[in-house]
Every structure is written in structure tokens, then in C-alpha cells.
NUTIFI-223766 format. One record per residue (C-alpha): residue in three letters; x, y, z. Coordinates in nm, 3 decimals, m for minus. Each point is the difference from the previous one (the first is absolute). Layout:
BEGIN
{rec "ALA",{X,Y,Z}} ...
! end
This chain:
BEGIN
{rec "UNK",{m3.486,12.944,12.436}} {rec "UNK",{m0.033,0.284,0.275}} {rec "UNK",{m0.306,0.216,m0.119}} {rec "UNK",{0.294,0.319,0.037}} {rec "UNK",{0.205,m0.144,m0.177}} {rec "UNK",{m0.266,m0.054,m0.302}} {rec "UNK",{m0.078,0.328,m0.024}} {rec "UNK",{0.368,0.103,m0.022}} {rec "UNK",{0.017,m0.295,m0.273}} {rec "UNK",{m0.310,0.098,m0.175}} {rec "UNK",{0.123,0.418,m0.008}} {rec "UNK",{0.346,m0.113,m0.126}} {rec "UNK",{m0.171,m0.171,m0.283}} {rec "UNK",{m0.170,0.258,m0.114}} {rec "UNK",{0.218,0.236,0.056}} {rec "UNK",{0.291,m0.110,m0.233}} {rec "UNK",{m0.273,m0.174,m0.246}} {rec "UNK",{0.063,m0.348,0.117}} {rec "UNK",{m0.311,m0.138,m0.140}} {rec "UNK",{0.191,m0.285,m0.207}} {rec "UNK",{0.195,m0.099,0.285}} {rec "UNK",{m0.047,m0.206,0.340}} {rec "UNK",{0.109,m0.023,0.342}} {rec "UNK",{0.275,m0.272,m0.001}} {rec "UNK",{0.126,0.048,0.308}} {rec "UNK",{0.042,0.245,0.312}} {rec "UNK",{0.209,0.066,0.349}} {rec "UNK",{0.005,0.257,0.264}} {rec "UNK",{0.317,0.038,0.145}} {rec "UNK",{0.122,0.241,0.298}} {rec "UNK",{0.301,0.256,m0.180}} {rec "UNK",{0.167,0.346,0.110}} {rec "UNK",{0.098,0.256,m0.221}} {rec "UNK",{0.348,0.232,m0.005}} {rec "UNK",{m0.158,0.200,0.279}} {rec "UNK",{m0.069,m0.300,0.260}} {rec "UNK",{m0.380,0.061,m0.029}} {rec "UNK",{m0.135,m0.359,m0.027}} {rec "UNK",{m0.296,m0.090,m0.236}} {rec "UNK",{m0.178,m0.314,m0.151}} {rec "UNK",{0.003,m0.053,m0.334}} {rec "UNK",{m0.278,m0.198,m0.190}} {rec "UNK",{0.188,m0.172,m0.314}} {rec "UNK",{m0.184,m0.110,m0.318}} {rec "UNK",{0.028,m0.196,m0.286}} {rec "UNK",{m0.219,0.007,m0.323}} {rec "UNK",{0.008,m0.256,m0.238}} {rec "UNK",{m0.094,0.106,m0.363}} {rec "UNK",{m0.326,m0.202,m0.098}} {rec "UNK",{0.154,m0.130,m0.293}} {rec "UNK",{0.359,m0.150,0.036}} {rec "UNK",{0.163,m0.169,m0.305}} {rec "UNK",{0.213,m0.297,0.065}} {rec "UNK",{0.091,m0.196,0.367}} {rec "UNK",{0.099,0.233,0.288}} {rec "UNK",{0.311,m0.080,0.159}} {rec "UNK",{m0.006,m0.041,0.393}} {rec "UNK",{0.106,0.253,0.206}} {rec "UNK",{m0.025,0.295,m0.352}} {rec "UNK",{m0.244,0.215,m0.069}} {rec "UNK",{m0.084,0.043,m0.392}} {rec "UNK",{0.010,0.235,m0.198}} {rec "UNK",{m0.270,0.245,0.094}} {rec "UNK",{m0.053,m0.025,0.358}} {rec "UNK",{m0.150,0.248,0.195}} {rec "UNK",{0.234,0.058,0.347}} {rec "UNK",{m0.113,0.289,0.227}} {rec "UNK",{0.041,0.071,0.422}} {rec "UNK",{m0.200,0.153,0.169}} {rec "UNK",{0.066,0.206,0.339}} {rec "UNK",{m0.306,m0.070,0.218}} {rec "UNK",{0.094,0.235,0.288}} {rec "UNK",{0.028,0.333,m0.284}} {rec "UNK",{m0.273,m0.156,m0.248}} {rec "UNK",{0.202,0.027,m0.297}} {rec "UNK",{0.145,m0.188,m0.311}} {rec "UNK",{0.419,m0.007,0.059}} {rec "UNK",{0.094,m0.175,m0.328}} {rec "UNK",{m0.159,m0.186,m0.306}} {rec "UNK",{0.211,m0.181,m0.236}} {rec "UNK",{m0.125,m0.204,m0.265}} {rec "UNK",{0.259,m0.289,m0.079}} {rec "UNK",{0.262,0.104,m0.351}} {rec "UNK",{m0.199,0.308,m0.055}} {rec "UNK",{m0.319,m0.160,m0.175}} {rec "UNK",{m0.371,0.125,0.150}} {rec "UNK",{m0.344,m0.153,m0.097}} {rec "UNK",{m0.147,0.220,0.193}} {rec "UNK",{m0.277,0.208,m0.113}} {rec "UNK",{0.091,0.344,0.096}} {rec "UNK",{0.256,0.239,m0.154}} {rec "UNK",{0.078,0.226,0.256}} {rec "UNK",{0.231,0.179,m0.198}} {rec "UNK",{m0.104,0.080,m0.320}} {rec "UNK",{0.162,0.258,m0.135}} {rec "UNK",{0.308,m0.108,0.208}} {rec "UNK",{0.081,0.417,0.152}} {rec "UNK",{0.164,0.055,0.306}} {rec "UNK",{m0.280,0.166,0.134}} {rec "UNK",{m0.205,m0.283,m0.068}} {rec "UNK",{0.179,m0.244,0.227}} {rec "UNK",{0.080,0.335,0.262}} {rec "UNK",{m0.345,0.008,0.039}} {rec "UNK",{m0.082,m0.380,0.018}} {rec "UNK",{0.257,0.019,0.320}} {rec "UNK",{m0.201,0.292,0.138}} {rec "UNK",{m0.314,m0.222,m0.022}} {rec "UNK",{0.167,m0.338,0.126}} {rec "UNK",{0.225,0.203,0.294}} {rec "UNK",{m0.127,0.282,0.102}} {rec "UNK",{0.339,0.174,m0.056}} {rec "UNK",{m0.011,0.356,m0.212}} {rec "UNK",{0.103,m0.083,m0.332}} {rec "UNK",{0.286,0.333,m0.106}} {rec "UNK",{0.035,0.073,0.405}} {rec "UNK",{0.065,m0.349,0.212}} {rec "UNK",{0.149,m0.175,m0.334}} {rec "UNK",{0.151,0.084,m0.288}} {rec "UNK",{0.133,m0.173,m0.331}} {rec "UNK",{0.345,m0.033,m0.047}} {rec "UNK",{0.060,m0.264,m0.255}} {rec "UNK",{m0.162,m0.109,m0.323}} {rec "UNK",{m0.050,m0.342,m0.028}} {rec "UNK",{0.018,m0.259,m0.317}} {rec "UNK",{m0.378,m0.063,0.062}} {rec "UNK",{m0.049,0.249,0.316}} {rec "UNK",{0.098,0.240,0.276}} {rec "UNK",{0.193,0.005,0.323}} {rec "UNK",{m0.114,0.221,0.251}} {rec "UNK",{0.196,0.121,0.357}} {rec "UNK",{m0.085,0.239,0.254}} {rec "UNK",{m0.022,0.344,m0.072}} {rec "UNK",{0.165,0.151,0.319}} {rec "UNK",{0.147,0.339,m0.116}} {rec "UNK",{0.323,m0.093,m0.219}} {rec "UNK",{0.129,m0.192,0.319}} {rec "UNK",{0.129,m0.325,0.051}} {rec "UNK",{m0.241,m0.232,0.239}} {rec "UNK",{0.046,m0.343,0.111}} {rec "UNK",{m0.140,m0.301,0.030}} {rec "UNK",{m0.115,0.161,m0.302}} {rec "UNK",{m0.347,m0.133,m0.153}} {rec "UNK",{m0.037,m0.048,m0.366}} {rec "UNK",{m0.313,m0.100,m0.251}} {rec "UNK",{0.043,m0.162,m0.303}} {rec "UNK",{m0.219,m0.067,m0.236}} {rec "UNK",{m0.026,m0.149,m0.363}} {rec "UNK",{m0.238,m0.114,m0.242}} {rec "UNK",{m0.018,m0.184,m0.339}} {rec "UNK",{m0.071,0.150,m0.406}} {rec "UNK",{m0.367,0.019,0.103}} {rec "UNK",{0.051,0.214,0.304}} {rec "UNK",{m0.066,m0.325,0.230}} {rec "UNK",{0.155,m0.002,0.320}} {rec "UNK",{0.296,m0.232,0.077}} {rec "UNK",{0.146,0.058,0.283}} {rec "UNK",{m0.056,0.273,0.272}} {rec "UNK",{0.214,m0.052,0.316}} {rec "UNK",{0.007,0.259,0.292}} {rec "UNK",{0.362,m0.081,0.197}} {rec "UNK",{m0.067,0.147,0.333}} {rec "UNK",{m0.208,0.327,0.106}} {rec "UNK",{0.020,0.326,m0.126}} {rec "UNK",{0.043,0.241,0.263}} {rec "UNK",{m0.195,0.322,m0.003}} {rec "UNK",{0.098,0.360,0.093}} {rec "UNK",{m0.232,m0.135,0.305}} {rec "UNK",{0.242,m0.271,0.093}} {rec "UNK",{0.348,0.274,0.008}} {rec "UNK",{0.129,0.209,0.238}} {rec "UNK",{0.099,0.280,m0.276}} {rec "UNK",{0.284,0.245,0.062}} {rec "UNK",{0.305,0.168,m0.191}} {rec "UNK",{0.327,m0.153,m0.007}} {rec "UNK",{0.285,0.168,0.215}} {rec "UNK",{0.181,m0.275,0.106}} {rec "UNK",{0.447,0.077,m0.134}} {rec "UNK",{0.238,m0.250,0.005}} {rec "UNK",{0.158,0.216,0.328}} {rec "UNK",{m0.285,0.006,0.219}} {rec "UNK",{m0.006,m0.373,0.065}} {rec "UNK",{0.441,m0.084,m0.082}} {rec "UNK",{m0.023,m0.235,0.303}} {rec "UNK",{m0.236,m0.209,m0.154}} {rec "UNK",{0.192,0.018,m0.369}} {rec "UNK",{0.333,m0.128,0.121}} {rec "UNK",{m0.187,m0.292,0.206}} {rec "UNK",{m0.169,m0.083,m0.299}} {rec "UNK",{0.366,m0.052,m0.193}} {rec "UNK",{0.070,m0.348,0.049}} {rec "UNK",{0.322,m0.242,m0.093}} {rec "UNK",{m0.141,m0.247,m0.230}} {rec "UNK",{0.167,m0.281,m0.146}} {rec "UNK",{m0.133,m0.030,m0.405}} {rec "UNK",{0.073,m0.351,m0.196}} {rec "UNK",{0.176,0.077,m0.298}} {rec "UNK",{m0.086,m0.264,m0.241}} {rec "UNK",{0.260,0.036,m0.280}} {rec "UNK",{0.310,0.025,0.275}} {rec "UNK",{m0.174,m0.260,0.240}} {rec "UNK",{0.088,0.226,0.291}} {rec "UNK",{m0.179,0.199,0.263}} {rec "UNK",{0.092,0.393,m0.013}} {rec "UNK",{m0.055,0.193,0.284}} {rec "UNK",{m0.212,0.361,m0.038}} {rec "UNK",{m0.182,0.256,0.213}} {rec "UNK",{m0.355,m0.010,m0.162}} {rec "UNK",{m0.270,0.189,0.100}} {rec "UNK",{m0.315,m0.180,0.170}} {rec "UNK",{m0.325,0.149,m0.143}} {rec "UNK",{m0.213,0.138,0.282}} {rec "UNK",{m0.305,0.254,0.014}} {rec "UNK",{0.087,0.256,0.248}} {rec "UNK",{m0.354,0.186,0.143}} {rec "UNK",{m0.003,0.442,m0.081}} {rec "UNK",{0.118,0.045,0.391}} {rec "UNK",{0.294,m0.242,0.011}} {rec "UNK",{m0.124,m0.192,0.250}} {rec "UNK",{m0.075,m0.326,m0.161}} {rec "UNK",{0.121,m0.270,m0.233}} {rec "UNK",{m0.270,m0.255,m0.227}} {rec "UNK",{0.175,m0.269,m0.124}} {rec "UNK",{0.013,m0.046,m0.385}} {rec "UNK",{m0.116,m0.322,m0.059}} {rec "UNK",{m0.325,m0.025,0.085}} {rec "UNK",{0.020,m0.383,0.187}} {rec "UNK",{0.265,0.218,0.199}} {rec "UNK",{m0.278,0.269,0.130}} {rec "UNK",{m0.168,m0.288,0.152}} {rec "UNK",{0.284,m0.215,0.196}} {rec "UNK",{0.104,0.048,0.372}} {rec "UNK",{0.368,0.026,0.002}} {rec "UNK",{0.171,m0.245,0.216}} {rec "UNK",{0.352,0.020,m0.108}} {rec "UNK",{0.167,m0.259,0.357}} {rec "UNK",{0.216,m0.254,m0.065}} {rec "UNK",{m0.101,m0.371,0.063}} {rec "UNK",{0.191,m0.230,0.252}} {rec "UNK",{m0.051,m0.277,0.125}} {rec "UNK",{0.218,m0.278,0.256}} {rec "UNK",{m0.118,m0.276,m0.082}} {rec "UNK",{m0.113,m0.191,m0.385}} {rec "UNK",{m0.345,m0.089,m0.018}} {rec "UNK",{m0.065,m0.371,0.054}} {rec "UNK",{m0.410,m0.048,m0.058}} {rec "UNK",{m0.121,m0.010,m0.391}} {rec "UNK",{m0.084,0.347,m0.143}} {rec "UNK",{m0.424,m0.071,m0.097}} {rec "UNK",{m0.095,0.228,m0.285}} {rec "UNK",{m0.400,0.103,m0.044}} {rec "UNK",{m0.186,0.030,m0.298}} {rec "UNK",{0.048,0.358,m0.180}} {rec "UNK",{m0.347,0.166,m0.085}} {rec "UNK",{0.132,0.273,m0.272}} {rec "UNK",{m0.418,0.039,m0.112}} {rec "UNK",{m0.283,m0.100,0.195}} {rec "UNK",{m0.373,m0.005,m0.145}} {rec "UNK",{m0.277,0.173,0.164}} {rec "UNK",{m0.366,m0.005,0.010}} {rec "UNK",{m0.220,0.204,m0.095}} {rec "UNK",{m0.107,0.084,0.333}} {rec "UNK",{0.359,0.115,0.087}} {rec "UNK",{0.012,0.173,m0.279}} {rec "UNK",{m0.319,0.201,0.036}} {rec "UNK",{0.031,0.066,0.369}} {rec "UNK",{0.382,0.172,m0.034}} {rec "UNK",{0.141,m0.336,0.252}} {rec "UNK",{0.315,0.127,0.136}} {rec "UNK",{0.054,0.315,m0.264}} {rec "UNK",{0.079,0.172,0.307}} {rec "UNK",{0.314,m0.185,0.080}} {rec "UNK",{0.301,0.213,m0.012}} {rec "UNK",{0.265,m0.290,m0.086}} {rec "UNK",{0.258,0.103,0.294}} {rec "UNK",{0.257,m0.194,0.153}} {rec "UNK",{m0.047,0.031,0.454}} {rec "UNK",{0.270,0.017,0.262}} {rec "UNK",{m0.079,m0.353,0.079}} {rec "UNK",{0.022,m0.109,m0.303}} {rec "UNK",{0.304,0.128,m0.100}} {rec "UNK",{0.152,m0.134,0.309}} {rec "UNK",{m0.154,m0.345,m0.139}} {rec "UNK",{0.150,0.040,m0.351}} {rec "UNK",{0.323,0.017,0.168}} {rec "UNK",{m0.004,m0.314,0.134}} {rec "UNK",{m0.183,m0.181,m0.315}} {rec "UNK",{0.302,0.128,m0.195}} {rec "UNK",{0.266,m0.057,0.253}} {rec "UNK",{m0.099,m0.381,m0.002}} {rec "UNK",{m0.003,m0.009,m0.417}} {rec "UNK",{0.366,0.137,0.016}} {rec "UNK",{0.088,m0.290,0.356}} {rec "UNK",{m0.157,m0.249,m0.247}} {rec "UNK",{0.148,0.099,m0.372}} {rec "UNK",{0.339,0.169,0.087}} {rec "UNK",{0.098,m0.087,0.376}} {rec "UNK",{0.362,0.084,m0.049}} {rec "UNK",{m0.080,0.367,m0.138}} {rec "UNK",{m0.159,0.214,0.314}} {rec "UNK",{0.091,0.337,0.034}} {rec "UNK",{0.003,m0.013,m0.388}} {rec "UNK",{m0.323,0.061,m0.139}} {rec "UNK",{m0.297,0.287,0.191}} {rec "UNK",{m0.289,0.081,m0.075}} {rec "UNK",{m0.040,0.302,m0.224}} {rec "UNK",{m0.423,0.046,0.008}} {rec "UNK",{m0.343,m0.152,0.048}} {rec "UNK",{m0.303,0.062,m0.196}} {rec "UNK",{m0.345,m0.089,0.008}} {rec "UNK",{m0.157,m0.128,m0.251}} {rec "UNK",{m0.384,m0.172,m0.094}} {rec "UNK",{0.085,m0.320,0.130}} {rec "UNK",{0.387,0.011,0.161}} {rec "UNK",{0.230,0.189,0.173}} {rec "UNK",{0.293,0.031,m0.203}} {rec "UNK",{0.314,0.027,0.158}} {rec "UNK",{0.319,0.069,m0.204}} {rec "UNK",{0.360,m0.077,0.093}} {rec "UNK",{0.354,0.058,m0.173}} {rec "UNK",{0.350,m0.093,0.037}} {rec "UNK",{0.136,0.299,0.325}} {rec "UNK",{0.256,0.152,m0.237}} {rec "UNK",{0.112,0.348,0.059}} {rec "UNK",{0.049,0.109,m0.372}} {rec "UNK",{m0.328,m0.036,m0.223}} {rec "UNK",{m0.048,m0.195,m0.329}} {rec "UNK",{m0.222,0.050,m0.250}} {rec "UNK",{m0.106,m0.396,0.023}} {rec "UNK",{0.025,m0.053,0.374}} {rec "UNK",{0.007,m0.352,0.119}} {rec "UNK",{m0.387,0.011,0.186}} {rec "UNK",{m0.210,m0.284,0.180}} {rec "UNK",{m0.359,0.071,0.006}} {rec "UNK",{m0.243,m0.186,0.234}} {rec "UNK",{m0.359,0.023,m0.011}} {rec "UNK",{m0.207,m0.040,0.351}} {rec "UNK",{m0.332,m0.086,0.072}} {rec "UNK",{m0.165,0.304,0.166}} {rec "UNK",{m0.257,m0.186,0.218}} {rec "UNK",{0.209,m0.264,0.086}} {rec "UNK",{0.348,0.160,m0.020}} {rec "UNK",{0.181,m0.346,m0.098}} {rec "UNK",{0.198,m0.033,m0.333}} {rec "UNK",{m0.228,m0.044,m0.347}} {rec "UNK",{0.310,0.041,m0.226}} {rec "UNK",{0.377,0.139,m0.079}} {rec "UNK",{0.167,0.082,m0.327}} {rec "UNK",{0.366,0.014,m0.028}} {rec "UNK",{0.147,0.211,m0.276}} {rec "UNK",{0.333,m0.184,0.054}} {rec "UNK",{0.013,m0.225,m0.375}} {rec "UNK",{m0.084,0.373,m0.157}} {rec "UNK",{0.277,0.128,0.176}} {rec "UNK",{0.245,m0.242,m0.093}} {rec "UNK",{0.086,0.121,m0.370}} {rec "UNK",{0.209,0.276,0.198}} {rec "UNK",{0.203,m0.233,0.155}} {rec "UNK",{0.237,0.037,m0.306}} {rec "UNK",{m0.021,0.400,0.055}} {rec "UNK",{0.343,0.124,0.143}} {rec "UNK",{m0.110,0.191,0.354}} {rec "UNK",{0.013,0.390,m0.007}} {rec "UNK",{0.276,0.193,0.092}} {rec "UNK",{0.039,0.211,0.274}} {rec "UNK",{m0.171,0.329,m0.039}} {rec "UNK",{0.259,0.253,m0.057}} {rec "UNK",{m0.183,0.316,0.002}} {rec "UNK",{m0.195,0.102,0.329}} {rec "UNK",{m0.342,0.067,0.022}} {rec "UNK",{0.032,0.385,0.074}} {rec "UNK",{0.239,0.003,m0.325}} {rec "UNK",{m0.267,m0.174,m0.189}} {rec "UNK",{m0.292,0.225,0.104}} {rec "UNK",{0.197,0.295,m0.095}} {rec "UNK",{0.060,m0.137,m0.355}} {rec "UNK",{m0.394,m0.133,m0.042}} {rec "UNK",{m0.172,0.298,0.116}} {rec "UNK",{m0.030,0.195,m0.290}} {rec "UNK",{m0.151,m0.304,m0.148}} {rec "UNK",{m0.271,m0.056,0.248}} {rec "UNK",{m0.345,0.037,m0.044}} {rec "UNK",{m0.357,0.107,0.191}} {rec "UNK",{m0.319,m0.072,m0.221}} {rec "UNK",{m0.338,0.149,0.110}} {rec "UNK",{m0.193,m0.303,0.049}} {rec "UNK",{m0.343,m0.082,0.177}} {rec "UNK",{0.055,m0.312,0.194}} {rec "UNK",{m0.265,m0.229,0.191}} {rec "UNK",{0.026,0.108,0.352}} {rec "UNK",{m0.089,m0.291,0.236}} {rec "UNK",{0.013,0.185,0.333}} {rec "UNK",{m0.283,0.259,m0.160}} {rec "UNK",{m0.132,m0.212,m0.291}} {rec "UNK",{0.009,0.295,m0.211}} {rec "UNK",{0.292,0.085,m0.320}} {rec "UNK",{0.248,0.246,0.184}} {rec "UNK",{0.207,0.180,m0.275}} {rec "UNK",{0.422,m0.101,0.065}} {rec "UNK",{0.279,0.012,m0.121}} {rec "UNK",{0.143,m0.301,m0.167}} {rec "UNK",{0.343,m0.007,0.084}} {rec "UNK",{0.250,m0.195,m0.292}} {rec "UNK",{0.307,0.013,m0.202}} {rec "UNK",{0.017,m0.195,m0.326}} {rec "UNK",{0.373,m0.002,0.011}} {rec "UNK",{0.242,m0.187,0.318}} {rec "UNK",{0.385,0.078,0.087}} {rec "UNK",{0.237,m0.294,m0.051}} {rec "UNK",{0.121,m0.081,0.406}} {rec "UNK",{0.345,m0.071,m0.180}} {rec "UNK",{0.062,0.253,m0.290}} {rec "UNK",{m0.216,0.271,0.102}} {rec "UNK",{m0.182,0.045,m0.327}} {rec "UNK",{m0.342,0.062,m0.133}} {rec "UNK",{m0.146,m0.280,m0.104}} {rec "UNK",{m0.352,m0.051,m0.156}} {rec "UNK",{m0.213,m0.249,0.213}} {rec "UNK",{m0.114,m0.115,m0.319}} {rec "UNK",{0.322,m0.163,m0.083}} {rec "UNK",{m0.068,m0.248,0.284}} 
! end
């Protein structure tokens, strides 16, 4: 083994009191958290010394030691020890106090236990912890949990994501009403056609789409965050002529091991996963021939909604060109090899969307969409929220702009999205 990665092995150990346990096995693997930032993690396994009875291939008993490790930020992300039982020699938790394990984080983070995170749930066996970013909602949001046995042993410590700092916000007051940005409100009220399980019918209603609107009114962020990241395409596919070769599909790398040089010297940590002009254009064409190949009697049918870049594809996602919206859309997505640009793989949803083929269609929406605003707006809401801000990598405090109830298109009531 790498001597670096010893002496990460040999401080984990004693560390978390691993001295009745050994290295079974290990992995380094490339990953990126909520935020895009890309990292490797160093993944190991501890065998307890002492195992009772045959081990099972492919299952870890009872016991097991599991912990990663970010190289690039030096620090443990999560432990787990396999159905909550520890042999290890250390009781980290003793007398089993939330300040005990606050302060623990301090020492294994470098956060401020009480001012970057607070507790806000008991635990059976434990604490969860979030940010602690003045009362307001923040997202991605980070969270800590951590739990330990009877003995005050640790069981399981996971950190999902990182906790941003008052260093890492832009802070401000909320001002942002409902009136300064209308324009943007009635776009975001949308015809959407909700399955109805117990009628097996479509029904048509003007739903709000959740977006975060920025404090000046001069931007939208995308709720999702997958969304935040695509390049919006949104142009029908056509085509003349069916596509006569055989469609050759690559191999699909979803993880891909690293060494421990990689790991150590940051390879490609850099790389902002972005999608090009030219390869857009390129995308374009992959897809075009999927669509000449699988469905050559449907162009001017289906377009292509967005692109994304991910680790090791370009992901390009495509639905049925309808003008009303359903809450299951009909959607082709094709994934591209970004060196290459030629065709690793497509999924079609189509068999998934085929237990609506019994639904009856929606009717025609009665109401207008001026008559429907008028009748939602009271409902409407703006949340302060502090939202990851791509274009200045800092949390810019929004407004996030929702409605928990819809109008029916065809009666004109208020109806609970939750009834759909």
C-alpha cells in the first residue's frame, strides 16, 4: 500500500480505537459533492479480528468498521460500523451529552460547534445536527448525524455534504414582495396535467413551479438541484430520412477507481463539468440519430429539453413535444460520451408510461390563466432562503417562490396539490 495512504490507515485506526480490527479492503474513487466541487475519497473496510461463523460473499459482518476519507480536505466524512455493534476500543461518548458529540465535530471539522451547526433533533442513540444560518432556510443544506451505542461507542457518524459558513454567504435582509417581481409569478403558473389514480383520468390544473427568485428580481435558480446544472436546449428533433446503420452502444463507467497518485495530486479537481458549444451541437446529432434509428416515423415529435454534464457522460434528456405538461412526461434520455461524442447509452421511460394508457385524457382547460392567477395569488408564497449561487459560488439569500395549493383548469377551484 501507498506509504499516504498508511498513514491515513494507521490515524483512522487509532482514532476510532480500531485496534481489534483489520484492513479488509480499500478504494479511492473520484466523487463530487451537492456543490460540484470534486474530491477523492479513500474508502475502508475493517474487519473485526474475531468473526464468529462463515462470512457470506459480497456482506460485511456484523461489526465492520466502514469510514471515507476526503484526501483533498484531510478529514473523516463518515464511519459506520455494520448493525450498530463496535469492538472498538474507544468510547468517544461517554456520558452520551450533546455537547459531547458538538464538540467531537468541532475537533473532526473545524466547524464552530453552537455557531456553524446546531442540534435540532434527538436521536434514539444520537443527534442530528444542520447548519446554523440565522433561523433561515439554506439549501443544498448540509447535515451531521451522529449515533453511538449503551457504552457511548460510536456507530455511525455521516457528514452529507458541507456546511457552509457565514464565510461562504452573501448575507442581506429580505425585501423581496410578491409585487416586485409579478412577471416572474404568473410565468411560473403552469397548466399541468396530474394522474388521478382512483378516477384513472388526467385533470388539468395551473400549479405553481417552485423557483428561487434572487433579492433584485433579476434572476431565477432552478429548484432541483440536477436542474441548476443543465444547459437548456428545449428544439425539436427532425429528421428526413430513418437511420439505416446499427446504433453501437459503449460501455457506461458510473465509478471509476483511482490511484493514489491521482488522488494525492488533486488530478482533474479543477474540472468544471460543463457542456461546450461544440458539443452541444454534437449531442444534437448523437440524439437525432437514436430517435432516426428507434422511432423513424415520429420526427417533429420528441426535442430535446436539456444537457448536463456529468463525471463520466453528457446526459442529454428528451420528452414527448406536447404543449400541455404532465406530471409523468413521456422522456428519452441518452447518455454521450464526452471525449468521443458517440452514443454510450439511452433509456426509454416508455413501459413506465404505459399504465396511463388506461387514463381518460384531460379536458380542455376551462378557466384562463389570468383567471387562475387571480384566484391563486393570495395563496402564493416567497420563503427567505439561502441558495448555492453558481455564477458567484457563494449562498445569495432569495426568495423561494411556491404555492401548496393549484386551481382546477375546469372547475376553477382550490385544490390541495397534495390530493394528487
Amino acid at each position: 500500500m501507498d506509504k499516504r495512504l498508511m498513514k491515513i490507515v494507521d490515524d483512522i485506526r487509532g482514532k476510532f480505537g480500531l485496534d481489534a480490527y483489520k484492513l479488509e479492503t480499500y478504494s479511492i474513487h473520484k466523487e463530487r459533492n451537492s456543490l460540484g466541487e470534486a474530491f477523492y475519497k479513500f474508502n475502508m473496510e475493517f474487519f473485526p479480528n474475531e468473526i464468529s461463523g462463515e462470512i457470506e460473499e459480497d456482506l460485511n459482518p456484523a461489526g465492520t468498521a466502514i469510514v471515507d476519507y476526503n484526501i483533498q480536505k484531510e478529514f473523516v466524512e463518515s464511519v459506520i460500523f455494520v448493525e450498530d455493534k463496535s469492538f472498538a476500543t474507544k468510547s468517544h461518548f461517554p456520558n452520551k451529552t450533546e455537547e459531547e458529540v458538538g464538540n467531537w465535530i468541532e475537533s473532526e471539522t473545524g466547524l464552530t460547534y453552537g455557531n456553524d451547526f446546531v442540534m435540532t433533533e434527538v436521536l434514539e442513540n444520537g443527534f442530528h445536527f444542520i447548519p446554523n444560518i440565522r433561523d433561515v432556510e439554506i439549501t443544498p443544506v448540509g447535515m451531521i448525524d451522529v449515533e453511538f451505542d449503551n457504552d457511548g461507542k460510536l456507530t455511525t457518524y455521516n457528514l452529507f455534504d458541507p456546511i457552509p459558513t457565514t464565510e461562504d454567504l452573501e448575507l442581506a435582509e429580505f425585501t423581496l414582495t410578491l409585487e416586485e417581481i409579478e412577471p416572474i409569478v404568473r410565468k411560473q403558473l403552469q397548466l399541468v396535467n396530474f394522474p388521478v389514480e382512483a378516477e384513472k383520468k388526467f385533470v388539468p390544473v395551473y400549479a405553481m413551479e417552485e423557483v428561487y427568485v434572487t433579492l433584485d428580481g433579476s434572476r431565477v435558480i432552478p429548484f432541483l438541484d440536477h436542474e441548476r446544472e443543465e444547459v437548456k436546449v428545449d428544439e425539436v428533433i427532425e429528421w428526413t430520412e430513418p437511420f439505416t446503420g446499427e446504433l453501437v452502444r459503449g460501455h457506461v463507467d458510473l465509478v471509476s477507481e483511482a490511484t493514489a497518485d491521482e488522488a494525492f495530486e488533486g488530478k482533474g479537481i479543477e474540472e468544471k463539468l460543463v457542456v461546450t458549444t461544440d458539443q452541444i451541437e454534437k449531442s444534437k446529432d448523437v440524439v437525432r440519430d437514436v430517435f432516426r434509428s428507434e422511432f423513424p416515423e415520429e420526427s417533429g415529435m420528441w426535442k430535446i429539453d436539456t444537457l448536463q454534464r456529468l463525471e463520466h457522460f453528457i446526459k442529454a434528456t428528451c420528452s414527448m413535444d406536447e404543449t400541455a405538461t404532465s406530471v409523468f412526461n413521456r422522456q428519452l434520455v441518452v447518455l454521450i460520451n464526452p471525449e468521443t461524442m458517440t452514443l454510450l447509452n439511452y433509456v426509454d421511460n416508455g413501459e413506465v408510461f404505459e399504465i396511463f394508457d388506461t387514463f381518460e385524457p384531460a379536458e380542455k382547460a376551462v378557466v384562463s390563466h389570468e383567471d387562475a392567477f387571480e384566484k391563486l395569488v393570495s395563496y402564493i408564497s416567497l420563503t427567505p432562503t439561502y441558495v448555492y449561487d453558481t455564477v458567484t459560488e457563494k449562498y445569495i439569500l432569495c426568495g423561494l417562490l411556491d404555492a401548496a395549493e393549484g386551481v382546477n383548469a375546469v372547475t376553477g377551484e382550490i385544490v390541495p396539490l397534495t390530493d394528487f
